[in-house]
C-alpha positions in Angstrom: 23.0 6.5 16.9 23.4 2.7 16.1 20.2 0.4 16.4 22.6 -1.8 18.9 26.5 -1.3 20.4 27.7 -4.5 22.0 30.6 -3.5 23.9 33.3 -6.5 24.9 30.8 -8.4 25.6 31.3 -12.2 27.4 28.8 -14.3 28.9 29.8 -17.7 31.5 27.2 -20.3 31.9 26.8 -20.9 35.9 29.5 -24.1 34.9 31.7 -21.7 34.3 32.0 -22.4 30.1 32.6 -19.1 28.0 29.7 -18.8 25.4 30.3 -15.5 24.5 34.4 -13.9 24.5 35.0 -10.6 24.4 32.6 -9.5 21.3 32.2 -5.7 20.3 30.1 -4.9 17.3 28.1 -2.0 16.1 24.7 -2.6 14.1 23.6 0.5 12.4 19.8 1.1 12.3 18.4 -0.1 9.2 20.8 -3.3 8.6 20.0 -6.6 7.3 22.1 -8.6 9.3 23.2 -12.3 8.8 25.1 -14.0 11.5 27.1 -17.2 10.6 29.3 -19.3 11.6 29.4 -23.2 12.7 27.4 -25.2 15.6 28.5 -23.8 18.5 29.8 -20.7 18.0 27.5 -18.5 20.0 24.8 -17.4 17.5 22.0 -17.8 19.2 23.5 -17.1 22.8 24.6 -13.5 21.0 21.1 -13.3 19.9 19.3 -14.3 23.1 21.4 -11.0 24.7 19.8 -8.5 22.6 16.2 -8.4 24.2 17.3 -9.5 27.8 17.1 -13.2 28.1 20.7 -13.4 29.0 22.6 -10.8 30.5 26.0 -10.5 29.7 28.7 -11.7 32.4 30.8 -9.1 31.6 30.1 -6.2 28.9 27.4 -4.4 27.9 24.6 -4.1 25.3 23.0 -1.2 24.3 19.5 -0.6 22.4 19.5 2.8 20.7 21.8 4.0 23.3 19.6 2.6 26.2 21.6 -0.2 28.3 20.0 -3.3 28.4 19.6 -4.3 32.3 17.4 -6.9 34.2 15.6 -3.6 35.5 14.6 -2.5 31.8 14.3 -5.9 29.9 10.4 -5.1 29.6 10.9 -1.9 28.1 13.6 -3.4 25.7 11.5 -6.1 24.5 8.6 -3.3 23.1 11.5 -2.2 20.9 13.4 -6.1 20.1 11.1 -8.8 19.1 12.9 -11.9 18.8 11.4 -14.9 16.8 12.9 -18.4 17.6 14.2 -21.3 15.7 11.2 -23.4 16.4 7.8 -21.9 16.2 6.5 -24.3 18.8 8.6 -23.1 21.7 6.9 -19.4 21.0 3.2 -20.3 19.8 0.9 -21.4 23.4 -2.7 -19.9 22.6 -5.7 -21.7 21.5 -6.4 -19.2 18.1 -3.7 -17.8 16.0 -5.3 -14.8 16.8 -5.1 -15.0 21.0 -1.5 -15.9 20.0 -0.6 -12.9 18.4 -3.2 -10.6 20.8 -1.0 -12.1 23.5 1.6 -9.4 23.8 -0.6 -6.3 22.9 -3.3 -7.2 25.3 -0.5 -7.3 28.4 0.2 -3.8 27.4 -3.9 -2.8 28.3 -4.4 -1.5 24.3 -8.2 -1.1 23.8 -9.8 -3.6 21.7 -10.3 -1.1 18.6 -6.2 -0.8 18.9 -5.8 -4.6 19.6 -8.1 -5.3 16.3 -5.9 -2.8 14.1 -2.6 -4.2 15.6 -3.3 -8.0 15.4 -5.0 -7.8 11.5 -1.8 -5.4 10.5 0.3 -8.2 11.8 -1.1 -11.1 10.5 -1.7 -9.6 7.1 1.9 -8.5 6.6 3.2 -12.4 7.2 -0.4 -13.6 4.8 -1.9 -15.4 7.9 -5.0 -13.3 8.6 -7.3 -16.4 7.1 -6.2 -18.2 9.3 -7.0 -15.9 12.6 -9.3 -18.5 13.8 -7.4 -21.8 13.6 -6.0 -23.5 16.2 -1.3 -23.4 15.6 -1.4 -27.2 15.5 -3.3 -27.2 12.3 -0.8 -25.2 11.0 2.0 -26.2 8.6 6.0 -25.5 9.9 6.4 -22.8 7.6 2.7 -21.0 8.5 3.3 -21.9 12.2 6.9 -19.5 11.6 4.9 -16.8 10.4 2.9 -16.3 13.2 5.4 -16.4 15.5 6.7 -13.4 13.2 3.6 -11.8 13.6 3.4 -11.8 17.2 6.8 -10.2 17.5 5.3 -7.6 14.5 2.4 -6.9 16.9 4.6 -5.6 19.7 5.8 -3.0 17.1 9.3 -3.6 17.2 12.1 -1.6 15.8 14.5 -4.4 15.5 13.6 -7.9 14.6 16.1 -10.7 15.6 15.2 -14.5 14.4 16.8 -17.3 15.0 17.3 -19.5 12.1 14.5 -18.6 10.1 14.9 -20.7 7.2 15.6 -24.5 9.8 13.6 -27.5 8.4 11.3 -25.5 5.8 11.2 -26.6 2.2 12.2 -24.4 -0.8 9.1 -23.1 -1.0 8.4 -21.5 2.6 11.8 -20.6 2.5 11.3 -18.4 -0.2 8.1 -17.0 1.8 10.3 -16.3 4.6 12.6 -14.7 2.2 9.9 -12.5 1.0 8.5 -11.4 4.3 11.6 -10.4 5.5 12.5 -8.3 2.7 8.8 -7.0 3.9 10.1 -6.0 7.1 13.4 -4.1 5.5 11.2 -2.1 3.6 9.1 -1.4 6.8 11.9 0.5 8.1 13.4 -2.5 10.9 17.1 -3.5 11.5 16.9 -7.4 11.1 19.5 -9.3 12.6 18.9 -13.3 11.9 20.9 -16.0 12.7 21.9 -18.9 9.8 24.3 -21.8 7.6 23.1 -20.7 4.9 25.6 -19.1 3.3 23.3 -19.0 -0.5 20.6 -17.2 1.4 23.0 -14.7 3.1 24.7 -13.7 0.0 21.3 -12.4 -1.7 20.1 -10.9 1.2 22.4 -9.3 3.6 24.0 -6.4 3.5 26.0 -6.9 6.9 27.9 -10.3 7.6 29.1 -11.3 11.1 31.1 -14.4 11.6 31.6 -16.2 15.1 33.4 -19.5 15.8 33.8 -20.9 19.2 32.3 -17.6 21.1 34.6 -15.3 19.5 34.0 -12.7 16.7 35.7 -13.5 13.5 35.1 -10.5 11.6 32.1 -8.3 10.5 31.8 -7.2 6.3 29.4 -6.6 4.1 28.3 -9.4 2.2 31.3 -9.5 0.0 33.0 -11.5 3.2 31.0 -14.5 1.6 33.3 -14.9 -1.2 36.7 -14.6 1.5 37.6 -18.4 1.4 40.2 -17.5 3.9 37.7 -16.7 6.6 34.9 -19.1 5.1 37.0 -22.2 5.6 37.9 -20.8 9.8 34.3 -20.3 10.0 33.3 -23.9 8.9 31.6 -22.9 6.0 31.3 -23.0 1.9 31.3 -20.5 -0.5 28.4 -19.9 -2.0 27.0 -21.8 -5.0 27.5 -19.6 -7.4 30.9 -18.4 -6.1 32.0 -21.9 -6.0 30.9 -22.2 -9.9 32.6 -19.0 -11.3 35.9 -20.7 -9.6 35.6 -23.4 -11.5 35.8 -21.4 -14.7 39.7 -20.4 -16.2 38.0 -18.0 -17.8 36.8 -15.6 -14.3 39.9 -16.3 -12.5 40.7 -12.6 -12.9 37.6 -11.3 -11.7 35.9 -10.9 -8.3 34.4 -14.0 -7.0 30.3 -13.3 -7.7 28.0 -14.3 -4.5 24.3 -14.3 -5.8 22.2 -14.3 -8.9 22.4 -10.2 -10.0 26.4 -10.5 -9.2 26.7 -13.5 -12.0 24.6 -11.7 -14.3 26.1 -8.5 -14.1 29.4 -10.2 -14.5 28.3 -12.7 -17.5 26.5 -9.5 -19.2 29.7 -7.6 -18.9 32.3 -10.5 -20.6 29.2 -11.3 -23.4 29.5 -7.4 -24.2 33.1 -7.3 -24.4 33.6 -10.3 -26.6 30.5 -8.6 -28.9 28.6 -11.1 -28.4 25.5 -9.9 -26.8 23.5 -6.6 -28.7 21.2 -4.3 -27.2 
């Protein structure tokens, strides 16, 4: 069974514009997901399907094999947390701790469970020092991990965020980076939405590309390198892809995306020019 199945899926706003066209896509359970493509092109309306805020117009979505309806939305959001773009429109409580006790509590846990939950959450985003602070003390980046921890505290088997990485600096990005790669190895299908084509190329393993509402095509993360569906989506190759291209001497090689592709690549052409011992 899949983690989601979105079946031909379109979705009208009441003015009658298309958002969403006719999209079908499979996300086994366990994915790393990274959905691109340019402003406009439906991310975060695709996202905002897959717990129930919007329903589809035509279509259907399915959670583990259970059809997402506006009768089961409740039930479906215990198993899809969805963090979004800014913190600010998801953090409302006066402690970062009544924040992320806000979901747990509506579910009448007992305080022992609610105490167990809330510090497991805030410890796995490094936030539990901060239990008793107020979220406007809070920087951007810290402010996005406890909106990750209140989705965590729901205990969510999918985790869906909408452009994580939007207006941190290098440095929280790199925490967000970490902290997802967290929740991977916590066993979650992650499905995030993002222009950052760098970022997807280390860390994806599933690529989905949308322009104007429509599905472009779905790859692993290899699909990053594909400048013919790179330039329809609006975007760059990444960096280092872009860098090897310059080179005469790569042009016979696959295109590397990240960091570990390049080195295995540069290791490879240093041993067979004898160059490099070991």
């Amino acid at each position: 069974m899949n983690a989601i199945d979105i079946n031909q899926v379109t979705y009208r706003y009441d003015s009658g514009v298309e958002a969403l066209s006719d999209i079908t896509l499979s996300i086994p359970f366990g994915a790393k997901v990274a959905l691109l493509g340019p402003n406009g092109a439906g991310k975060s309306t695709l996202l905002h399907h897959l717990n129930g805020l919007k329903i589809p117009s035509k279509g259907s979505i399915t959670i583990f094999g259970t059809k997402v309806t506006k009768k089961n939305i409740h039930s479906i959001r215990q198993q899809v947390g969805l963090v979004f773009q800014d913190p600010d429109d998801q953090i409302f409580s006066g402690t970062v701790w009544d924040d992320v006790a806000f979901g747990p509590r509506n579910l009448h846990m007992s305080e022992n469970e609610l105490e167990e939950i809330c510090t497991a959450a805030l410890g796995n985003v490094g936030m539990l020092e901060y239990k008793d602070k107020a979220p406007y003390h809070l920087s951007y980046g810290q402010k996005k991990r406890v909106a990750i921890a209140g989705i965590l505290a729901m205990r969510p088997d999918i985790v869906i965020l909408d452009e994580p990485m939007a207006f941190l600096d290098p440095s929280g990005q790199d925490e967000i980076a970490g902290l997802l790669q967290g929740l991977h190895y916590m066993g979650k299908t992650i499905l995030l939405s993002t222009h950052d084509v760098n970022f997807a190329a280390s860390w994806a393993d599933m690529v989905v590309l949308l322009k104007e509402g429509k599905l472009l095509t779905v790859g692993d993360n290899q699909l990053l390198a594909d400048e013919k569906y790179i330039r329809e989506a609006n975007l760059h190759l990444p960096i280092i892809a872009r860098t090897f291209k310059m080179v005469p001497e790569f042009s016979d090689e696959k295109l590397p995306i990240n960091e570990q592709e390049a080195f295995r690549l540069l290791f490879k052409r240093l041993n067979e020019n004898n160059k490099y011992q070991y």
